[in-house]
OpenMM code with the backbone's topology and positions (N, CA, C; nanometers):
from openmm import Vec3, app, unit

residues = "UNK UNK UNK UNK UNK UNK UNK UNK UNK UNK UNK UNK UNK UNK UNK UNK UNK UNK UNK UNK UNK UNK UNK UNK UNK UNK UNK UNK UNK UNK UNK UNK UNK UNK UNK UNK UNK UNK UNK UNK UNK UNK UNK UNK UNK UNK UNK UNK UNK UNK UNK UNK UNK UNK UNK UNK UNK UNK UNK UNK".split()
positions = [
    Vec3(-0.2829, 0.8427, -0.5103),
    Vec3(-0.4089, 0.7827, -0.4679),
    Vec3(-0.5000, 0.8959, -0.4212),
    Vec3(-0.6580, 0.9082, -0.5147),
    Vec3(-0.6744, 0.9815, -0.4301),
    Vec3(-0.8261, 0.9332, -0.3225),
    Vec3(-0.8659, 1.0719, -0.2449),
    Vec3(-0.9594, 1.0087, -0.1061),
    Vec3(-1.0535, 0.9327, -0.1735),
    Vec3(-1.1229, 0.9286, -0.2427),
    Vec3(-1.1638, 0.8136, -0.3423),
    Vec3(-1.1161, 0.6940, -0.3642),
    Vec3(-1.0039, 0.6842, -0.3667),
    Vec3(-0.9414, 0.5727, -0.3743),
    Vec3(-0.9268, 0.4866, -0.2835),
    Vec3(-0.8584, 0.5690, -0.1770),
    Vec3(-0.8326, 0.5344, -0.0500),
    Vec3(-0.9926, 0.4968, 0.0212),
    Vec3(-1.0758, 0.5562, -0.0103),
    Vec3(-1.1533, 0.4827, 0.0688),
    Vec3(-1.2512, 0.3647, 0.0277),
    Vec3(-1.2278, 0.3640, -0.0979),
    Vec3(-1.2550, 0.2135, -0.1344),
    Vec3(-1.1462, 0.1148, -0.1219),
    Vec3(-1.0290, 0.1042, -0.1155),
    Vec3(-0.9527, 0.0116, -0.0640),
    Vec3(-1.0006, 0.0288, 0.1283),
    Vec3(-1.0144, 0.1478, 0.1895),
    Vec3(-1.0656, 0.0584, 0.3280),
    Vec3(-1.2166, 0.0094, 0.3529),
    Vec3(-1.2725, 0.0305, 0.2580),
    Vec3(-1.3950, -0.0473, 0.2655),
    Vec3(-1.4099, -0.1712, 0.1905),
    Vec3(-1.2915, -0.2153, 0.1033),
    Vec3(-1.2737, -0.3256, 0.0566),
    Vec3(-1.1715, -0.4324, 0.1737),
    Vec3(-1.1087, -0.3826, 0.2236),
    Vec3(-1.0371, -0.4498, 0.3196),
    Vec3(-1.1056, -0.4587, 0.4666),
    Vec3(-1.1792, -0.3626, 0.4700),
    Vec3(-1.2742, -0.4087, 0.6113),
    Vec3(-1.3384, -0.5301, 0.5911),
    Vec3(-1.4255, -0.5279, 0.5080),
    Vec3(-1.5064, -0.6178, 0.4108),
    Vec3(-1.3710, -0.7593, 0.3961),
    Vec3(-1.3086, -0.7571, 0.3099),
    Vec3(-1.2562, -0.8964, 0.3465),
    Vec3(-1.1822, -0.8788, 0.4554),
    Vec3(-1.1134, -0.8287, 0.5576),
    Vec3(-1.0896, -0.9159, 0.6992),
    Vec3(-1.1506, -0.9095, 0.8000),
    Vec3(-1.3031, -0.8474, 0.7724),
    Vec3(-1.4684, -0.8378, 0.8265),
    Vec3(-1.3977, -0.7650, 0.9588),
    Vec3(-1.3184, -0.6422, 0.9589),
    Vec3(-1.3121, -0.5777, 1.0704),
    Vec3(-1.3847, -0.4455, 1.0492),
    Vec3(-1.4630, -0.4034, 1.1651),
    Vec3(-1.4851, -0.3084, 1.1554),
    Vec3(-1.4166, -0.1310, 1.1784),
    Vec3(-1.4412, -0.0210, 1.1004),
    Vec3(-1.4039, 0.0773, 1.0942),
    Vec3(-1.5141, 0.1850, 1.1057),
    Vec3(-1.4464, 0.2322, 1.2513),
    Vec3(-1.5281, 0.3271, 1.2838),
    Vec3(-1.5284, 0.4506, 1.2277),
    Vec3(-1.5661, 0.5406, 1.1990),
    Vec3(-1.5561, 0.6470, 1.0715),
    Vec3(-1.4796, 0.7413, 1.1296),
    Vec3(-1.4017, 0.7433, 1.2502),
    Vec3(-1.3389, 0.8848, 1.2968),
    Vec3(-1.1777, 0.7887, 1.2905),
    Vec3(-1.1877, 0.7108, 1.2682),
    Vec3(-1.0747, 0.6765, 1.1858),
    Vec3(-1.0642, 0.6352, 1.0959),
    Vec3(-1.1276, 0.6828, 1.0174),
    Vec3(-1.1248, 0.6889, 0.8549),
    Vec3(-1.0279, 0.7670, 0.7748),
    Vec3(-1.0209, 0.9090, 0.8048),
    Vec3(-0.9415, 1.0163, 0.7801),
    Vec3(-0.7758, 0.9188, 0.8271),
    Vec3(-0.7559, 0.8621, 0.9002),
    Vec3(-0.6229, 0.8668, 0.9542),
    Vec3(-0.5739, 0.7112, 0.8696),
    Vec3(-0.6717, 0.6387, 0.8525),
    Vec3(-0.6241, 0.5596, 0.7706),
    Vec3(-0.6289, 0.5656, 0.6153),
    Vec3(-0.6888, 0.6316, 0.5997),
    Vec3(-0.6484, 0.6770, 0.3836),
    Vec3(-0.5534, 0.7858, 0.3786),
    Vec3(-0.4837, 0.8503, 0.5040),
    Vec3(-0.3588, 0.9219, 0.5287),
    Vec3(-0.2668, 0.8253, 0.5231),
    Vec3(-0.2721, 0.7197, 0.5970),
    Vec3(-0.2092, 0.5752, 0.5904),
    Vec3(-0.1440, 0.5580, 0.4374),
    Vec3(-0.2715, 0.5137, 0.3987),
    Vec3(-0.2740, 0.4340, 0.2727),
    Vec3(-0.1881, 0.5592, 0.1809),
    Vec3(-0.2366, 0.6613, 0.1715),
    Vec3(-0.2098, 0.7784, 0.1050),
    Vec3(-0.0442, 0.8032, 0.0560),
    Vec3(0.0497, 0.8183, 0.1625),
    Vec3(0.1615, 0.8060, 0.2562),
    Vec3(0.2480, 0.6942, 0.2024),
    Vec3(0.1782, 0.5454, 0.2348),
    Vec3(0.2395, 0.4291, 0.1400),
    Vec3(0.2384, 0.4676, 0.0608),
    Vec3(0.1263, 0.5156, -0.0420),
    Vec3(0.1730, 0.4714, -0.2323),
    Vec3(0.2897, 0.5636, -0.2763),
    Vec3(0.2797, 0.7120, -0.1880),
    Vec3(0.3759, 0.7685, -0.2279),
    Vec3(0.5028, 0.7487, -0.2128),
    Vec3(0.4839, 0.6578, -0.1060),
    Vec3(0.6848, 0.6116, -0.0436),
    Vec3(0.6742, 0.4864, -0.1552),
    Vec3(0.6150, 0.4282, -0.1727),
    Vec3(0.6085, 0.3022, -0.2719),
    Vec3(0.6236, 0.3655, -0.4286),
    Vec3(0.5636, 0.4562, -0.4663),
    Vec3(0.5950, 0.4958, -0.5849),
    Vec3(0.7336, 0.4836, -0.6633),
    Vec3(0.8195, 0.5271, -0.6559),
    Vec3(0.9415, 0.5682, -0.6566),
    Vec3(1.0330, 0.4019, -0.6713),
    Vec3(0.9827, 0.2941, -0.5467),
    Vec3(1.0354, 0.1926, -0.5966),
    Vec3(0.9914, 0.0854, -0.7050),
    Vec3(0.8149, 0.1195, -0.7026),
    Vec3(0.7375, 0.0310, -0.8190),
    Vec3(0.7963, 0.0934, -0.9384),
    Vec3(0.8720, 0.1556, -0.9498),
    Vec3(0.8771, 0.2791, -1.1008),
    Vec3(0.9994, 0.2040, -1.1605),
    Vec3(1.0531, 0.1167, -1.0711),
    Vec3(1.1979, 0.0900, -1.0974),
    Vec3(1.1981, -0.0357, -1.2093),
    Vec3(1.2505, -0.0852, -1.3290),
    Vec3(1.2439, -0.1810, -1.4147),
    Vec3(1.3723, -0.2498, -1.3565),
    Vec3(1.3506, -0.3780, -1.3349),
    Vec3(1.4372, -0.4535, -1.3116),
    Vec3(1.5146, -0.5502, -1.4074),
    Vec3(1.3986, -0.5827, -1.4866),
    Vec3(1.4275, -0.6293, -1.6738),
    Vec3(1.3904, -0.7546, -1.5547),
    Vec3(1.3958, -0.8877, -1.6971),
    Vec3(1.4422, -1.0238, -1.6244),
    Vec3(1.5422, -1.0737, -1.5926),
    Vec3(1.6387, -0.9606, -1.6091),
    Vec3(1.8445, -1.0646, -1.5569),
    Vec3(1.8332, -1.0455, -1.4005),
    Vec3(1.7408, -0.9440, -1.3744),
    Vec3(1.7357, -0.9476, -1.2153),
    Vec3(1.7077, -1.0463, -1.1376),
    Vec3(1.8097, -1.0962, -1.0339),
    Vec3(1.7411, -1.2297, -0.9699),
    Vec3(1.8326, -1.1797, -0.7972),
    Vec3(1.6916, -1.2432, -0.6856),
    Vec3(1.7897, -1.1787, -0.6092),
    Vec3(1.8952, -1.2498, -0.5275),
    Vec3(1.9654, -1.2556, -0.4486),
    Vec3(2.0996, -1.3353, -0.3756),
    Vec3(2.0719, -1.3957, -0.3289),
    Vec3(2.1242, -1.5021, -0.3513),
    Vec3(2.0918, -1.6685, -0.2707),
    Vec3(2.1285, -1.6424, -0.1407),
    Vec3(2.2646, -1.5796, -0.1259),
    Vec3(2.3261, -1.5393, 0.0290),
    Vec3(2.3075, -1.4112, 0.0338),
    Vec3(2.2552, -1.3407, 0.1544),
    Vec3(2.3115, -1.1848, 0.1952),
    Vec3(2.4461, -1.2027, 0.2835),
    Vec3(2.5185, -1.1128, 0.2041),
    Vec3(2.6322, -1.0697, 0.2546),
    Vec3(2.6851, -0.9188, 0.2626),
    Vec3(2.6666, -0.8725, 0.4184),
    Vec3(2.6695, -0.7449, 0.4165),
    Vec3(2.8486, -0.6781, 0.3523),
] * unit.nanometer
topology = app.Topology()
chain = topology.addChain("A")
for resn in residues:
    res = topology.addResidue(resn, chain)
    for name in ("N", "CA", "C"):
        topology.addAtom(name, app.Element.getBySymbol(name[0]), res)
């Protein structure tokens, strides 16, 4: 993602949950966002096919 990115997703999300963002935390939240996609990457990458279904019970 880059600061481009990130800062149209927080000006799209201010905008719909009409909160405001003050601009000196701006930097710390597209670090945020930044941070997620990369820890998220790695598991969106994963193909599960369709036999994947997940456990009716957890059982450790």
């Amino acid at each position: 993602m880059t600061d481009a990115e990130a800062e149209s997703v927080i000006d799209a999300m201010a905008l719909f949950l009409a909160l405001p963002v003050e601009p000196k935390y701006r930097p710390g939240i597209a670090a945020h966002l930044q941070a997620a996609r990369r820890i998220a990457g790695p598991l969106l990458a994963v193909d599960l096919g369709d036999h994947a279904e997940p456990a009716p019970v957890y059982t450790p």
